[in-house]
Short mmCIF file of the C-alpha atoms (twelve columns), coordinates in Angstrom:
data_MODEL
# 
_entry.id   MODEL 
# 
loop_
_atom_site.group_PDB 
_atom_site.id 
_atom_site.type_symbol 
_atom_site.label_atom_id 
_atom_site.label_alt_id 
_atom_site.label_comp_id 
_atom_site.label_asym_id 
_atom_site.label_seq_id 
_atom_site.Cartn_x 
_atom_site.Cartn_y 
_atom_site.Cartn_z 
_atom_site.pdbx_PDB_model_num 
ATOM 1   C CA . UNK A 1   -3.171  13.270  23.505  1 
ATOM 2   C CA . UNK A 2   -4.814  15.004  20.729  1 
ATOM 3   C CA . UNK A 3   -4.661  12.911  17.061  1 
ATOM 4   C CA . UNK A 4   -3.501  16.357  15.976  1 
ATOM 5   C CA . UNK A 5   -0.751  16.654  17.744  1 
ATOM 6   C CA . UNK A 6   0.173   13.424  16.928  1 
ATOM 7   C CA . UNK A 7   0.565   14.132  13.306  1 
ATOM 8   C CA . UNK A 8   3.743   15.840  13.512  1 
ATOM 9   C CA . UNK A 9   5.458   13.015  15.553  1 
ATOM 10  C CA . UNK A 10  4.135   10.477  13.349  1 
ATOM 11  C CA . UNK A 11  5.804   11.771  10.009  1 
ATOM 12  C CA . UNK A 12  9.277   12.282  12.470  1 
ATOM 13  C CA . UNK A 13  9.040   8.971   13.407  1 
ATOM 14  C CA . UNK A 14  8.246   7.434   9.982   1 
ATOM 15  C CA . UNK A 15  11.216  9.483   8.252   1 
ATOM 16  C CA . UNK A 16  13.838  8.166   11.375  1 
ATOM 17  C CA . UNK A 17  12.409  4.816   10.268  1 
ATOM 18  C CA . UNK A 18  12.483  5.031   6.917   1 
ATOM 19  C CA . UNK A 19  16.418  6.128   6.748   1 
ATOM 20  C CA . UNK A 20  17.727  4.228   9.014   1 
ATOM 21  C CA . UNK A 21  16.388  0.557   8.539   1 
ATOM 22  C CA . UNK A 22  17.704  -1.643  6.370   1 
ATOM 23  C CA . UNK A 23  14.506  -3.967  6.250   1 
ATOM 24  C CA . UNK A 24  10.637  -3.060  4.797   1 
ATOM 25  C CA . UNK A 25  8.297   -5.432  6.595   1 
ATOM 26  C CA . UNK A 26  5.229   -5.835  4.392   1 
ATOM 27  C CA . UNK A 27  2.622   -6.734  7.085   1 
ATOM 28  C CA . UNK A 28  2.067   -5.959  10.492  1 
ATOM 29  C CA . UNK A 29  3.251   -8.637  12.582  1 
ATOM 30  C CA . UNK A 30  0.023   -9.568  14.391  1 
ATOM 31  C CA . UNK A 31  -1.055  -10.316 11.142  1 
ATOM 32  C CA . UNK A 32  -0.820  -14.261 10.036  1 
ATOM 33  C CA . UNK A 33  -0.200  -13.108 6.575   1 
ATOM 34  C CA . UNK A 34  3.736   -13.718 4.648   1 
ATOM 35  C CA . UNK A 35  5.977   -10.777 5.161   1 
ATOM 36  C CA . UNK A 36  9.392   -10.385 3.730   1 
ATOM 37  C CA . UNK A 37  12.358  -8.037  4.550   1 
ATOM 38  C CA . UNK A 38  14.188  -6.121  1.255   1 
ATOM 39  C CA . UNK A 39  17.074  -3.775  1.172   1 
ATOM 40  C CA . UNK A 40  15.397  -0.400  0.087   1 
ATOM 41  C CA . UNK A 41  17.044  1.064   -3.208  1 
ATOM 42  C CA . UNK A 42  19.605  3.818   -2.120  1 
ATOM 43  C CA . UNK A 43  18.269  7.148   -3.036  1 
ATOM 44  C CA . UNK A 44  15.007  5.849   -3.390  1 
ATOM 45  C CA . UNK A 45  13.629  7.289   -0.244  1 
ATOM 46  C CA . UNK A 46  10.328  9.617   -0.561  1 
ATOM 47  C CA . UNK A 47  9.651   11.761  2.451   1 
ATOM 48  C CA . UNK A 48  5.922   13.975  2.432   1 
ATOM 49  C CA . UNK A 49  5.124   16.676  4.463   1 
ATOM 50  C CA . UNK A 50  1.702   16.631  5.296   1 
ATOM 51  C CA . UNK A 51  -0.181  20.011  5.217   1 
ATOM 52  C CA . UNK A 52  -1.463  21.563  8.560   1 
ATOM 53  C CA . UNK A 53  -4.864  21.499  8.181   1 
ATOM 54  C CA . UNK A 54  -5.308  17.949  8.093   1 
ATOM 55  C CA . UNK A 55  -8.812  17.369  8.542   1 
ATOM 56  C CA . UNK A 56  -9.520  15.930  12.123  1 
ATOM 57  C CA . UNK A 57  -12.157 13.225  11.133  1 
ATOM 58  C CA . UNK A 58  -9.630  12.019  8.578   1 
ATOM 59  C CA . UNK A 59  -6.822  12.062  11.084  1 
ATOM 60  C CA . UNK A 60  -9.417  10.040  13.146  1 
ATOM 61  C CA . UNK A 61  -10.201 7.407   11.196  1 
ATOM 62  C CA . UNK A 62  -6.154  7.200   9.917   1 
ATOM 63  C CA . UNK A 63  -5.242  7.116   13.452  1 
ATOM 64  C CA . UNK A 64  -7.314  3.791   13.705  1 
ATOM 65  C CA . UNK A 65  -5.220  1.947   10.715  1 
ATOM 66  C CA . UNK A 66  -1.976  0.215   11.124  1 
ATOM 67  C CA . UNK A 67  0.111   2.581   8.946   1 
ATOM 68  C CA . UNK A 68  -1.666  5.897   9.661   1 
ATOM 69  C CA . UNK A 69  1.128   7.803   7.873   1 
ATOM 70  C CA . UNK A 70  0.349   5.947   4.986   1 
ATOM 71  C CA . UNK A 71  -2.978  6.188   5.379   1 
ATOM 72  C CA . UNK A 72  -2.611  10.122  4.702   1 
ATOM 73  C CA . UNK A 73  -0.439  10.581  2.420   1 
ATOM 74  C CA . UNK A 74  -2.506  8.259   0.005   1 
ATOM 75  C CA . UNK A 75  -5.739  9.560   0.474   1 
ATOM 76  C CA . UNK A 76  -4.871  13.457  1.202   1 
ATOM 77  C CA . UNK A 77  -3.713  14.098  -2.764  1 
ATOM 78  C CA . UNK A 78  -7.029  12.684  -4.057  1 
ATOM 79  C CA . UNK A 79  -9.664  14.351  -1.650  1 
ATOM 80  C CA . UNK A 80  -11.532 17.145  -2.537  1 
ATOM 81  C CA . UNK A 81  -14.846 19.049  -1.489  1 
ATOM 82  C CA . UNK A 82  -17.071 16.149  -3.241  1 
ATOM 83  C CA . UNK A 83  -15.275 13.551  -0.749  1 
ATOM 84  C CA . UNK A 84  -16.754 13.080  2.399   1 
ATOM 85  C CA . UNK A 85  -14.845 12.150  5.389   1 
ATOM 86  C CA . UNK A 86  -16.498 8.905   6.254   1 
ATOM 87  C CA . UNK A 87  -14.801 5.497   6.541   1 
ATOM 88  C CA . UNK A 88  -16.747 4.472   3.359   1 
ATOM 89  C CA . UNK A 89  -15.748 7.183   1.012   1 
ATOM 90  C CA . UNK A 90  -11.840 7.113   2.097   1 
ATOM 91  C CA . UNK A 91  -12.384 3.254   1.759   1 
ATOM 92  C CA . UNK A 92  -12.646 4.466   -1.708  1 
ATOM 93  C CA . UNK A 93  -10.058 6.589   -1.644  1 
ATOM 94  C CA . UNK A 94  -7.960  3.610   -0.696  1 
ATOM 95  C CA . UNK A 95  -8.882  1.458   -2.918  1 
ATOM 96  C CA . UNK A 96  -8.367  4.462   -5.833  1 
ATOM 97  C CA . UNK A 97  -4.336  4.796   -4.398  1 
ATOM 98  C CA . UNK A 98  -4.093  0.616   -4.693  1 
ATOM 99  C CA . UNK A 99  -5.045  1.046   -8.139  1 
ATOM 100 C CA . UNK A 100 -2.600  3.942   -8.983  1 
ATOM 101 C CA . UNK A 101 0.272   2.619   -6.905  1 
ATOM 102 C CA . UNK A 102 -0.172  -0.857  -8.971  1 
ATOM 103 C CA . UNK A 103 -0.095  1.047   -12.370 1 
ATOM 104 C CA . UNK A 104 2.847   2.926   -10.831 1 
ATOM 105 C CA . UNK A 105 4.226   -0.379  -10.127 1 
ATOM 106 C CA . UNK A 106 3.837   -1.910  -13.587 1 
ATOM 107 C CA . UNK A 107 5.519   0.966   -14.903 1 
ATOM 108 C CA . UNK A 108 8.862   0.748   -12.641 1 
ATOM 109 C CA . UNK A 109 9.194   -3.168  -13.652 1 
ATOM 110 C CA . UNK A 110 8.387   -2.473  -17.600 1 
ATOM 111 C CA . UNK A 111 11.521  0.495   -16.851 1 
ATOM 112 C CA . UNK A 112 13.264  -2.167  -15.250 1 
ATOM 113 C CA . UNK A 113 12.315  -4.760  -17.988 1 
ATOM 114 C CA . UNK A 114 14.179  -2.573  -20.866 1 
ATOM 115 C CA . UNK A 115 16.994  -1.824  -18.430 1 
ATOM 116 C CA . UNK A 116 17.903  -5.209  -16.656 1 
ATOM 117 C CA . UNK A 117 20.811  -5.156  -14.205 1 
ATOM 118 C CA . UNK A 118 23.356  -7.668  -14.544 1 
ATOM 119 C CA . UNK A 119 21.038  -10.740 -13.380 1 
ATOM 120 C CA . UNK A 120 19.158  -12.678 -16.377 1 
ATOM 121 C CA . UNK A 121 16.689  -14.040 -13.670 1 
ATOM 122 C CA . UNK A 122 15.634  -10.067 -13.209 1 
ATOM 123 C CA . UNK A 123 13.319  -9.532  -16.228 1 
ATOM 124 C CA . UNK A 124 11.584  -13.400 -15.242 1 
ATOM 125 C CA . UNK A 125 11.015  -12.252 -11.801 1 
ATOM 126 C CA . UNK A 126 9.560   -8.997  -13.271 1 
ATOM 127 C CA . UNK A 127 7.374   -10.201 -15.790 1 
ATOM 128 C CA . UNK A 128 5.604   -12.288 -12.947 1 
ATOM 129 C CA . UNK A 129 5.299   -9.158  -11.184 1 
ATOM 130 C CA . UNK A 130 3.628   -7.701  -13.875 1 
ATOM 131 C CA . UNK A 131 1.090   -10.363 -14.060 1 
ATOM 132 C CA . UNK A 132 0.290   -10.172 -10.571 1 
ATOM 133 C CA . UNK A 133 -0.070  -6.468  -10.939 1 
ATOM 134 C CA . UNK A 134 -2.447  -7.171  -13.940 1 
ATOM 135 C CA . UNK A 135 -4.848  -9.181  -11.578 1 
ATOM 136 C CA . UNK A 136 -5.044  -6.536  -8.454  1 
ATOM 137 C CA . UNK A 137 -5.723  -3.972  -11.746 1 
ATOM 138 C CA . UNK A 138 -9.268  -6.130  -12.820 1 
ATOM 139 C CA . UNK A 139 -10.023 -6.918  -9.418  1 
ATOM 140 C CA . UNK A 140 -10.755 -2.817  -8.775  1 
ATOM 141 C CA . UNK A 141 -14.676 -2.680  -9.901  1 
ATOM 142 C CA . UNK A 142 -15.299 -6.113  -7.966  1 
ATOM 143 C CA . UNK A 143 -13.845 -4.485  -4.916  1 
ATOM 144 C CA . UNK A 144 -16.356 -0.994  -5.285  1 
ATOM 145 C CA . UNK A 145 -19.109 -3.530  -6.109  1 
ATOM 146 C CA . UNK A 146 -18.705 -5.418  -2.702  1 
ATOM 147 C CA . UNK A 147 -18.711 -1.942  -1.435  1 
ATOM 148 C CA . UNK A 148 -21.934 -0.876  -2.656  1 
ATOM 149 C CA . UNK A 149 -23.870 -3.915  -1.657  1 
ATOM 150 C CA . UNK A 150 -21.545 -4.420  1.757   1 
ATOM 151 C CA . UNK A 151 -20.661 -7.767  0.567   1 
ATOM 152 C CA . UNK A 152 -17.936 -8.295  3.153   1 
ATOM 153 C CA . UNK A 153 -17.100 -11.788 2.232   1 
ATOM 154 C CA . UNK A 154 -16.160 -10.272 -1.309  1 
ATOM 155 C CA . UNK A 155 -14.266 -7.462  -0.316  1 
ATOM 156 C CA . UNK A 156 -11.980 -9.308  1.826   1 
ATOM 157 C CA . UNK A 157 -11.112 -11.965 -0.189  1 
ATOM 158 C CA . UNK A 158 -10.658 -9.640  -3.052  1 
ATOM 159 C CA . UNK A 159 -8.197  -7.131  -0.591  1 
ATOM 160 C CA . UNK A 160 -6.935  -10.388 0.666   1 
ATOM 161 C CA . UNK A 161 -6.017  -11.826 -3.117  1 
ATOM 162 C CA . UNK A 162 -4.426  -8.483  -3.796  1 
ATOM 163 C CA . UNK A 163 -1.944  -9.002  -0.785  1 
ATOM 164 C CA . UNK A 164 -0.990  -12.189 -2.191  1 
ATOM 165 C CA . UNK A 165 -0.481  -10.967 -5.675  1 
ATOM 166 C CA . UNK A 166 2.140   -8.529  -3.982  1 
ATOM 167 C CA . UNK A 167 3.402   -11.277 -2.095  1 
ATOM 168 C CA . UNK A 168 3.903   -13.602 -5.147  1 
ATOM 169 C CA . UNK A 169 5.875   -11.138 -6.694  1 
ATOM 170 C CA . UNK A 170 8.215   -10.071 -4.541  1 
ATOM 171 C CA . UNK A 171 8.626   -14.386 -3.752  1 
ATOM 172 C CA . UNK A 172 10.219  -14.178 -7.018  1 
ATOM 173 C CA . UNK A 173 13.113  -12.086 -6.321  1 
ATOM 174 C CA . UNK A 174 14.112  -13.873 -3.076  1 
ATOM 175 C CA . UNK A 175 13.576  -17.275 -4.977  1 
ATOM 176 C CA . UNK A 176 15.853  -15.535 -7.162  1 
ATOM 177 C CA . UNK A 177 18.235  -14.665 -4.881  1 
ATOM 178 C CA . UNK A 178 18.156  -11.080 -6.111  1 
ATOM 179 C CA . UNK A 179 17.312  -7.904  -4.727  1 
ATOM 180 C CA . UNK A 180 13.738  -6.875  -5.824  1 
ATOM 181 C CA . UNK A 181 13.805  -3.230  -7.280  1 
ATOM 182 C CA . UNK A 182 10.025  -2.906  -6.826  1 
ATOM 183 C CA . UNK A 183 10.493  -3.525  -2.693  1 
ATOM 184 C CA . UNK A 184 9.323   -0.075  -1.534  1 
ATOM 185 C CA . UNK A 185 6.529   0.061   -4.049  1 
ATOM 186 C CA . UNK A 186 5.266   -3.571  -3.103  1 
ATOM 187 C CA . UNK A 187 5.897   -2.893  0.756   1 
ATOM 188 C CA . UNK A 188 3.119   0.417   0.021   1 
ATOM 189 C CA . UNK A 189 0.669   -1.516  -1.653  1 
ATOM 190 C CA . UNK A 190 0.397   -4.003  1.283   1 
ATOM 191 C CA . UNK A 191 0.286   -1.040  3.701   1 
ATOM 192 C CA . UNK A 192 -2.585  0.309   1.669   1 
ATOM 193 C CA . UNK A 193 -4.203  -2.967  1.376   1 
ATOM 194 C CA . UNK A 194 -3.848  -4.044  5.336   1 
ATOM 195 C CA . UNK A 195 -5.170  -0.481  5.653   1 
ATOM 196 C CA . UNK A 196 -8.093  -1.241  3.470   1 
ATOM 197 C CA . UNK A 197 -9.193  -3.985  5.423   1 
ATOM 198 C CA . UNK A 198 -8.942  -2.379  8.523   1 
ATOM 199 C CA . UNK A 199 -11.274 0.479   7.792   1 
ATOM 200 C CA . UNK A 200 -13.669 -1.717  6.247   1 
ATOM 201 C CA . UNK A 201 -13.567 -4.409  9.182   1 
ATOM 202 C CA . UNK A 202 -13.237 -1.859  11.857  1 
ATOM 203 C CA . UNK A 203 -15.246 1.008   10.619  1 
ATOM 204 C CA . UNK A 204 -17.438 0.611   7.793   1 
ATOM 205 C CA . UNK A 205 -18.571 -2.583  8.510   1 
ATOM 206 C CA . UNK A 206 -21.106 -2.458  11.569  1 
# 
């Protein structure tokens, strides 16, 4: 079947998912990484539409990821006519949404900082969070040096530091015992990130 037909069963599929589950699993599970489970937030459900003219090379190389939804919807909103559709340059584009999804991130546990629930451990558990976040920030540049110079053994370990930063933080809520507010945030940054590698493994790297 046609990736393009695909498309529109994909985003069905991913919405079904996405309101009925209870659980967000962080990493595909023939990965050996950590994964945990988290309730989502109630109302804190996004859903996108994604436009009909999807480019088919993009669709392509998203169809080769482990979360192609996600793949889209974070690289769609920041191409333009300068960005070619070539593993490399949505590479980029990937690593871009990591970086704006972390400062998204670090926003949602300051909000949750100034506003903590009923738990004292909560603004603890955040503020680890936030230095985690902090460290997948600076690693950005390394990770579009190793890029440029297709220093593999860089890039992965740098993707693969990332995953544990979100992993780290999210350990503090169920060390906690508390329900992480940052869950559906965290579970898209490792989706981005395991999609990272994947391009770079699978398709840039040759």
């Amino acid at each position: 079947m046609d990736m393009k037909h695909l498309i529109p069963i994909f985003v069905i599929f991913f919405f079904f998912m996405s309101t009925t589950s209870a659980s967000v699993a962080l990493a595909p599970s023939s990965s050996n990484t950590q994964s945990f489970s988290f309730s989502k937030p109630p109302g804190d459900q996004t859903f996108f539409i994604l436009p009909n003219d999807v480019d088919p090379k993009l669709q392509s190389i998203c169809g080769e990821t482990d979360y192609p939804i996600e793949c889209l919807t974070t690289t769609i909103p920041f191409l333009d006519e300068n960005v070619a559709i070539i593993p490399v340059s949505i590479l980029k584009v990937e690593i871009d949404a990591i970086h704006n999804k972390t400062k998204k991130a670090i926003d949602k546990a300051y909000e949750f900082s100034i506003n903590p629930s009923t738990s004292r451990l909560l603004p603890l558990c955040l503020k680890t969070c936030i230095n985690n976040y902090n460290a997948i920030l600076e690693s950005k540049q390394r990770i579009l040096d190793a890029i440029s110079i297709g220093d593999a053994n860089e890039l992965s370990m740098e993707l693969s530091h990332n995953m544990e930063h979100v992993f780290a933080c999210e350990d503090e809520f169920k060390e906690a015992k508390i329900e992480s507010p940052i869950a559906e945030l965290n579970s898209l940054l490792v989706k981005i990130i395991t999609n990272s590698l994947t391009i770079y493994v699978d398709m840039v790297k040759v």
